[in-house]
N, C-alpha and C positions, 0 to 999 in steps of 0.2 A: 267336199271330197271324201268325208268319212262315207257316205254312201258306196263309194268304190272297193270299199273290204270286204274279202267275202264273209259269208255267214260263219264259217269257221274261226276265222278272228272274233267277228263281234262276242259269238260264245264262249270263246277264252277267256275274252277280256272281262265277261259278263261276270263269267265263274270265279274266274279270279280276282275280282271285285268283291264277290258274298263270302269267299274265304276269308277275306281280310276285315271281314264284318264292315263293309263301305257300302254305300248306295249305289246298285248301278244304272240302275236307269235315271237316275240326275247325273252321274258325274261320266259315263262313259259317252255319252254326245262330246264332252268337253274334249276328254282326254283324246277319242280318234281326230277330233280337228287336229288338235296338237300333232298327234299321230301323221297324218296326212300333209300338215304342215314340213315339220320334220323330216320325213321320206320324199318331198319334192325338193328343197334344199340340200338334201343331204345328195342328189343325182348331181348337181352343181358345185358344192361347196363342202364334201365329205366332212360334216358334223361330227358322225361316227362312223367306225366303222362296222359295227351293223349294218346290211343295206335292206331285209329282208323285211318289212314292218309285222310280220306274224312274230318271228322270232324275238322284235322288238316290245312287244306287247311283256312278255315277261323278263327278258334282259334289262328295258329299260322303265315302261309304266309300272308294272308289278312290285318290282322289285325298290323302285323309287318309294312307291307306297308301302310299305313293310314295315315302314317305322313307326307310319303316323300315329300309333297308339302312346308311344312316348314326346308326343306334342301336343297330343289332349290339354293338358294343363297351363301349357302355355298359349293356346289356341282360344282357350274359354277367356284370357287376361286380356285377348288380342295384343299380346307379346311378339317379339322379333326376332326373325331368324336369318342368318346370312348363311348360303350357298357358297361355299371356298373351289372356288376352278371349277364352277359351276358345267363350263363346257357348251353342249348344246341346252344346258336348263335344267339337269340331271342331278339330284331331287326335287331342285327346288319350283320346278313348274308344274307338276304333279303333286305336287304337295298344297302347291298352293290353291291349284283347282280343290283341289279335296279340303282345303282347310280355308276357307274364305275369312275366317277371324287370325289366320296366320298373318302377318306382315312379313314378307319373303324379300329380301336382299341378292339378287341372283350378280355372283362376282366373277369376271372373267377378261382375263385380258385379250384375250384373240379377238380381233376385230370383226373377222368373219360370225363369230359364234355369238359377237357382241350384240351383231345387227339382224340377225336371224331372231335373237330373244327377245329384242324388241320391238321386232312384227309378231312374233307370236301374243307377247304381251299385249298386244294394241289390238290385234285380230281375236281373240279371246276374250278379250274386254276383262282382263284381273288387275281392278284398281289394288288390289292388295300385293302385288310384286312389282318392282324395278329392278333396273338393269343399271351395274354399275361397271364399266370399262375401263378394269385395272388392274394392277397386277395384286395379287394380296395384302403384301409389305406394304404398299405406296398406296391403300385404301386409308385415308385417316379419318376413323370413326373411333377411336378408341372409347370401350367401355358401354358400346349404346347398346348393344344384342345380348338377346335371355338365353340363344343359344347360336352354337354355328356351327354345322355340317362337311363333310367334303365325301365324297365317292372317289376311290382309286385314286384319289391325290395324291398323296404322299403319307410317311411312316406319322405316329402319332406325335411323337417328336420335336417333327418339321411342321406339323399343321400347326402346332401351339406356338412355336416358334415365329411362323408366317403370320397366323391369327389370332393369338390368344391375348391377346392387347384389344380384341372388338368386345371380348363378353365384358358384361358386366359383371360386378364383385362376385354377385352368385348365379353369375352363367353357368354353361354347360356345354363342353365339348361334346357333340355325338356324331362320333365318326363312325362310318358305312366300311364294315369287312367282312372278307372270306373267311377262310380258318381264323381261330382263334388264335388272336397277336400276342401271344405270349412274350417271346423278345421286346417287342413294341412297348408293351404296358412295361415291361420289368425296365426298360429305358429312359421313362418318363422324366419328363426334366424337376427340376425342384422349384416347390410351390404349389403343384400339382398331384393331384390323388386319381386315381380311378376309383370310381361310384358303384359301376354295375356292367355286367357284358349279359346281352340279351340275344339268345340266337332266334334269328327270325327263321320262318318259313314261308316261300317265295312261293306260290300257286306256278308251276308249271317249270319250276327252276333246280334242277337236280343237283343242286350245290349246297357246300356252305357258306351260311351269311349269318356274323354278330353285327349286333350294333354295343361298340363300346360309348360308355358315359365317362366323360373324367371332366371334375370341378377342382375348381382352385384348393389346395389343403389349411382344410381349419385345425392341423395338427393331431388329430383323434380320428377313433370311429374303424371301422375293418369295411374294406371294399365289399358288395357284395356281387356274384357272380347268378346272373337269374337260370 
């Protein structure tokens, strides 16, 4: 089906792949199946509400990959990552295309969005992600992930609140945001520190987008803001 996009997509996607310093002629085959996958589900079973897949190209691939440079580290460990209200798969299946040494946890209670991720999973062939159909609270992994993500979840707060029981001692929250969560971070519950906020830039996406870090507090040390 990714043959069905026009040429205008593929060079979005192409370009927007070499900004992000990724490979695109290995990983964009991957990503428009995804793509094509996605947009035929999504006419059935409204995934998201994007319905446009050009517009999706940078709303949802791009922008999913934005981060991957602060997964390096744990990518080369072949370390784990768990996706919180994963949704249709959103970081965590682009991410995982991109990062084959990631082990990706993709978590979502909706059953619909459950079983879409799990044809995608199986149709993509990425032995390095599963599908787990749950709600977050009532996932019991406590402790096992190097890190854990959410996109438009919820405040940082609530995601710690919901997940911060899966990292491990020196996990790593890295939560996906627009403007700068100032409120958010000044919020943070106790135990918890912010590490670092990192504003990304999304090839083709005229917004703002941080990725904040926050690790459990070893009492010391000044946040830093990149």
């Amino acid at each position: 089906m990714a043959d069905t996009f026009s040429p205008d997509l593929h060079a979005e996607l192409d370009a927007g792949l070499t900004a992000l310093d990724l490979d695109a002629p290995s990983l964009a085959p991957p990503l428009l199946a995804y793509l094509a996958l996605l947009a035929r589900w999504n006419q059935t079973y409204n995934l998201t509400a994007i319905r446009d897949p050009r517009e999706m190209v940078a709303k949802h691939l791009l922008d999913s990959l934005a981060m991957h440079p602060l997964l390096d580290k744990i990518t080369v460990e072949n370390g784990s990552l768990a996706d919180l209200g994963t949704g249709a798969g959103l970081p965590g299946i682009p991410l995982a295309i991109a990062k084959p040494g990631l082990q990706v946890t993709l978590v979502e209670s909706n059953g619909k969005k459950a079983r879409f991720m799990r044809e995608a999973v199986r149709q993509l062939g990425l032995g390095n992600a599963r599908v787990v159909e749950s709600r977050i609270e009532a996932f019991a992994a406590p402790g096992q992930f190097d890190a854990i993500t959410a996109r438009a979840l919820a405040t940082l707060p609530l995601i710690l609140e919901l997940g911060g029981s899966l990292l491990k001692p020196d996990g790593k929250l890295l939560a996906m945001k627009g403007t700068y969560p100032a409120e958010e971070i000044a919020g943070l519950p106790a135990g918890w520190r912010l590490e670092s906020v990192h504003p990304l830039a999304v090839p083709g996406l005229n917004a703002e987008r941080h990725l904040v870090v926050v690790g459990r507090d070893a009492g010391n040390g000044e946040p830093l803001r990149a």
